[in-house]
C-alpha positions in Angstrom: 132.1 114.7 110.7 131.6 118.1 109.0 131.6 121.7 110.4 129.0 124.0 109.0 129.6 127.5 110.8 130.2 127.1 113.9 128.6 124.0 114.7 129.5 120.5 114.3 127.8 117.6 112.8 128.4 114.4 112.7 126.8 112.5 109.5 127.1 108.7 108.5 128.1 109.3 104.7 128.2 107.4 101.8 131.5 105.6 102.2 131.6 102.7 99.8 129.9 101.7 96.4 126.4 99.8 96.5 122.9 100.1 97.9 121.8 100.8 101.5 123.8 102.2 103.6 126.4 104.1 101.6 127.2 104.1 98.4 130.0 106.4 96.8 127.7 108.9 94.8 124.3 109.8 95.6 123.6 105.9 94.6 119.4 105.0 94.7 118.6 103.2 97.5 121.0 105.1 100.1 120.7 106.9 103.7 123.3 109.4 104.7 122.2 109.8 107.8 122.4 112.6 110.6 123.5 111.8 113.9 120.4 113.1 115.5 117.5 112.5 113.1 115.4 116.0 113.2 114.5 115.8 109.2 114.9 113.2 106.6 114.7 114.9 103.0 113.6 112.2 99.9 115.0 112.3 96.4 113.3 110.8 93.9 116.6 109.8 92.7 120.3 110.3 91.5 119.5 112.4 88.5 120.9 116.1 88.4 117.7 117.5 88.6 117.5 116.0 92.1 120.9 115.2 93.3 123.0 117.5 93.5 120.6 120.4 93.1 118.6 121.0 94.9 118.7 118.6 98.0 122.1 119.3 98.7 121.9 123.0 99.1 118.6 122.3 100.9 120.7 119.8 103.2 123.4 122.5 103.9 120.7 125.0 104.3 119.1 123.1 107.6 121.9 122.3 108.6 123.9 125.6 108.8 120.3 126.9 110.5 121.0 124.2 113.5 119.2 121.1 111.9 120.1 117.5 111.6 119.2 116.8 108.4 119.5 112.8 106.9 119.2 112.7 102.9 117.7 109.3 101.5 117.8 108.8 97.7 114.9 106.4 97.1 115.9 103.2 95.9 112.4 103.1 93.1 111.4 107.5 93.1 111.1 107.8 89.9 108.3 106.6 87.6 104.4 106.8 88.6 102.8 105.4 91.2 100.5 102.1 90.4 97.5 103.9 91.3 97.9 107.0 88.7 98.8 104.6 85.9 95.8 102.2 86.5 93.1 105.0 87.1 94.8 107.1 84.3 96.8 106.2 81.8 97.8 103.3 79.6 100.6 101.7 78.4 104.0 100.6 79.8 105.3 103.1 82.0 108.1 103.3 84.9 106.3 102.5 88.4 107.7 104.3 91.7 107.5 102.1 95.1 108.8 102.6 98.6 109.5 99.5 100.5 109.7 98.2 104.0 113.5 99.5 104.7 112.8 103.2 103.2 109.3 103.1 105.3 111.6 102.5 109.0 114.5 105.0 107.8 111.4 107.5 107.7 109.4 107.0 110.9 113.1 107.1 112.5 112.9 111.2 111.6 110.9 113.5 113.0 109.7 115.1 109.8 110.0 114.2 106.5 110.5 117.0 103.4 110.0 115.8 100.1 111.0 117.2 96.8 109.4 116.7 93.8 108.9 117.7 90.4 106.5 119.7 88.3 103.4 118.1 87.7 101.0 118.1 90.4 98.7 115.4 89.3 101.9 112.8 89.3 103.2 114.4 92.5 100.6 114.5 94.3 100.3 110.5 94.2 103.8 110.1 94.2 103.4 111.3 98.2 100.5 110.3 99.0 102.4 106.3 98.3 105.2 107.5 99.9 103.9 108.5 103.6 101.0 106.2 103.6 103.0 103.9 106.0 105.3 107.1 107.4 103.6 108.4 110.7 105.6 111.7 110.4 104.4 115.3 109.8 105.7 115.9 106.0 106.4 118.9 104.2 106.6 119.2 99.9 108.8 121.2 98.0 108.2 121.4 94.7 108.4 123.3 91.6 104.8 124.0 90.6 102.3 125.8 92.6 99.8 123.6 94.1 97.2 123.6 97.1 97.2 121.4 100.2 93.5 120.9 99.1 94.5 119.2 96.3 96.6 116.6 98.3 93.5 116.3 100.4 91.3 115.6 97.5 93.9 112.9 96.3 93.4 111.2 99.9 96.3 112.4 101.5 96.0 113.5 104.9 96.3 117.4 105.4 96.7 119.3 108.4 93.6 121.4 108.9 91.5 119.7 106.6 88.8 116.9 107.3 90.5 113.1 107.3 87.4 111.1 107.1 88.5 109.5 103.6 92.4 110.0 103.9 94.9 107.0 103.3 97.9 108.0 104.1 99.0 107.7 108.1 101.1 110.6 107.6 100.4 114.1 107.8 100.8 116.5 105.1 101.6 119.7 106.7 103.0 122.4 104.7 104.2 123.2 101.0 106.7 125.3 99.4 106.6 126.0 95.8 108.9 127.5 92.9 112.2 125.1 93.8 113.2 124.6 90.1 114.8 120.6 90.1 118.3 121.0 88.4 119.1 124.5 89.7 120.4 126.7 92.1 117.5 126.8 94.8 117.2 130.7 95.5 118.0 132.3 99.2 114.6 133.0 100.0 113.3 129.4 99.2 115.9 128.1 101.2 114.8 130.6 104.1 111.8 129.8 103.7 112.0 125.9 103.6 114.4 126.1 106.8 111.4 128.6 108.4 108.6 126.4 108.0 111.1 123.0 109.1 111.6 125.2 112.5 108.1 126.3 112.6 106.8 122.0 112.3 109.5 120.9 114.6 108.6 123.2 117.0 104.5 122.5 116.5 104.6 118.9 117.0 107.6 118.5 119.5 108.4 121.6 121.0 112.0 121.7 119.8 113.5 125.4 119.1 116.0 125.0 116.4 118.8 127.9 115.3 
């Protein structure tokens, strides 16, 4: 149970070593999951530039603003994605994968948020494999800038933008840029990141949060 201002939350940490549910540290392949699931947020992984900073002040962030906020550290984030390395490039290279556990933890939230790095044309693929199966509105933070019409050209489906050819069931609704991985996220990202998580709650279920 934590306190955060002047609300309470209850969250089902990390409580014992090992993979799933748990897992001491920020361990790949764990949930610490919110009592009520408004948001789940994905890291790529344990690294620093990821875990701690800066998922955990973005966790802290939503939910000082009022929102249940579930942090799952993907058990295979970091790598490529098949598809980029066998349109792409060549060689033996690290492969990223989500699998059938991560896929239900997800459609359990009501919106994802995913941060990632700093090249769009890994990123980009990197979520279009990871809410192909995720029928959840989604929302990227990332460090470069880059276009919801690029996701849409990559075959990720975009709010506002035609879905004739899109693969992913999930819904790519909203980006926010200039999140450096490894530091301090600044005040008016995290406004901004909490302002837009509001604003998609309340779009797709009516739900006034803060």
């Amino acid at each position: 149970m934590q306190t955060i201002g002047r609300k309470t939350f209850v969250v089902d940490c990390r409580e014992v070593p090992g993979f799933g549910l748990g897992g001491g540290l920020a361990a790949k392949g764990t949930l610490s999951e919110a009592a009520e699931r408004d948001v789940i947020i994905l890291s790529m992984g344990p690294q620093p530039r990821h875990i701690t900073k800066p998922v955990c002040e973005i966790t802290y962030g939503l939910r000082e603003a009022g929102i249940n906020a579930s942090v799952l550290v993907l058990e295979a984030g970091t790598g490529l994605p098949s598809e980029l390395i066998e349109k792409h490039m060549h060689g033996r290279m690290s492969t990223c994968g989500i699998n059938p556990r991560e896929i239900v933890q997800m459609n359990m939230h009501k919106l994802v948020l995913i941060h990632s790095g700093n090249i769009p044309a890994h990123f980009i693929y990197k979520v279009k494999l990871f809410i192909k199966h995720v029928e959840r509105p989604a929302i990227v933070v990332c460090q470069a800038p880059v276009t919801l019409e690029r996701f849409a050209e990559a075959g990720v489906r975009v709010r506002g933008f035609p879905n004739e050819n899109a693969e992913t069931k999930g819904e790519l609704v909203d980006i926010v840029t200039g999140v450096i991985r490894g530091q301090t996220c600044p005040t008016e990202k995290l406004e901004e990141i909490v302002g837009k998580v509001k604003y998609w709650l309340n779009v797709y279920y009516g739900e006034k949060k803060g």
